[in-house]
C-alpha positions as CSV (number, residue, x, y, z in Angstrom):
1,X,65.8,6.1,16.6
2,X,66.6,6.3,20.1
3,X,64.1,3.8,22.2
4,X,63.6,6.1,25.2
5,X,62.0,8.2,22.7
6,X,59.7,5.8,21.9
7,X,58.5,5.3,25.5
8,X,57.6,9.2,26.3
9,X,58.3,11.6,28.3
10,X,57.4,10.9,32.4
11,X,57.1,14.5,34.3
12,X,58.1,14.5,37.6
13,X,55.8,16.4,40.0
14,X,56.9,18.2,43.8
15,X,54.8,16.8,46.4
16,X,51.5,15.2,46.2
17,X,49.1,16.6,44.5
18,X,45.3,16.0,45.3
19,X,42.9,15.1,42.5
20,X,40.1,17.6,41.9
21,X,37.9,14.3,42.0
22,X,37.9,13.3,45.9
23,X,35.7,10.0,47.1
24,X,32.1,10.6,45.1
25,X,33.5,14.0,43.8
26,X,31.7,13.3,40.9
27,X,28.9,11.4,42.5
28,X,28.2,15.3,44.5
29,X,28.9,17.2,41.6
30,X,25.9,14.6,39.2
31,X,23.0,16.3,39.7
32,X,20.5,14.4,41.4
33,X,18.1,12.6,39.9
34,X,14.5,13.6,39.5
35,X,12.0,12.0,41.2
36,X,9.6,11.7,38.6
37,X,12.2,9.8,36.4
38,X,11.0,6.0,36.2
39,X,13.4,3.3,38.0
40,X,15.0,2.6,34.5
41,X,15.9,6.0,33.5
42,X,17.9,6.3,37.2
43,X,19.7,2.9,36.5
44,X,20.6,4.6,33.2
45,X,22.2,7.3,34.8
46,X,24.0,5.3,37.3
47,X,25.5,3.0,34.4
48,X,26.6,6.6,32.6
49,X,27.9,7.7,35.9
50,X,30.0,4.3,36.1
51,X,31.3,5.3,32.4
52,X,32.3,8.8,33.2
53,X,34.0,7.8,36.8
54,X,35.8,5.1,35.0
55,X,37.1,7.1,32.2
56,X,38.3,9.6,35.3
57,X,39.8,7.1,37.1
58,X,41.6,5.7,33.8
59,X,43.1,9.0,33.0
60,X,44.0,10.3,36.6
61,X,45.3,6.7,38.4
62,X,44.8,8.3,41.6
63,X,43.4,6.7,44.8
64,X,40.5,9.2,44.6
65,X,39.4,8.5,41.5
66,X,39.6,4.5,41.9
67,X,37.9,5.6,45.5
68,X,35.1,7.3,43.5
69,X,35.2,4.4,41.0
70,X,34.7,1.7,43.4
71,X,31.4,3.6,44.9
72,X,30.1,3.7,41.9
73,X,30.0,0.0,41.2
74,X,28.7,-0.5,44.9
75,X,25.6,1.1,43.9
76,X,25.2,-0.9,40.7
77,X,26.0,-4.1,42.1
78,X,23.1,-3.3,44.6
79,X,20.6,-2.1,41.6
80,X,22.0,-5.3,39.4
81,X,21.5,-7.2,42.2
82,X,18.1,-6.7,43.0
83,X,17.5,-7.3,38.9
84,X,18.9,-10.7,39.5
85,X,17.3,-11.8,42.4
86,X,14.0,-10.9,41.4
């Protein structure tokens, strides 16, 4: 079996393309959250937020999506860190 085989096929693209997920893409496109939802159900959402940017940024490897990713944790880290401090 030929090993190149083995290693799949890489496409080659023209010019850049730009991700349809820019810097907090995502984050505009979540809807917001309710009001009325207590402080643990929005921390929920911002952890399934994290999960659904990451698996983005996982399969596109783009700056925007690793853009996006990163602005997600920033707003964790300040919810985890309020959690911790308390």
């Amino acid at each position: 079996m030929d090993p190149a085989h083995d290693r799949g096929v890489v496409l080659q693209f023209r010019g850049t393309r730009k991700s349809a997920m820019r810097p907090g893409g995502l984050l505009r496109s979540h809807p917001p959250v309710a009001a009325e939802l207590t402080e643990d159900a929005k921390l929920n959402a911002e952890w399934d937020l994290l999960i659904r940017v990451a698996s983005h940024a996982w399969s596109w490897r783009d700056p925007e999506s690793l853009d996006t990713l990163e602005h997600a944790v920033t707003r964790l880290r300040s919810w985890v860190a309020r959690d911790w401090s308390a």
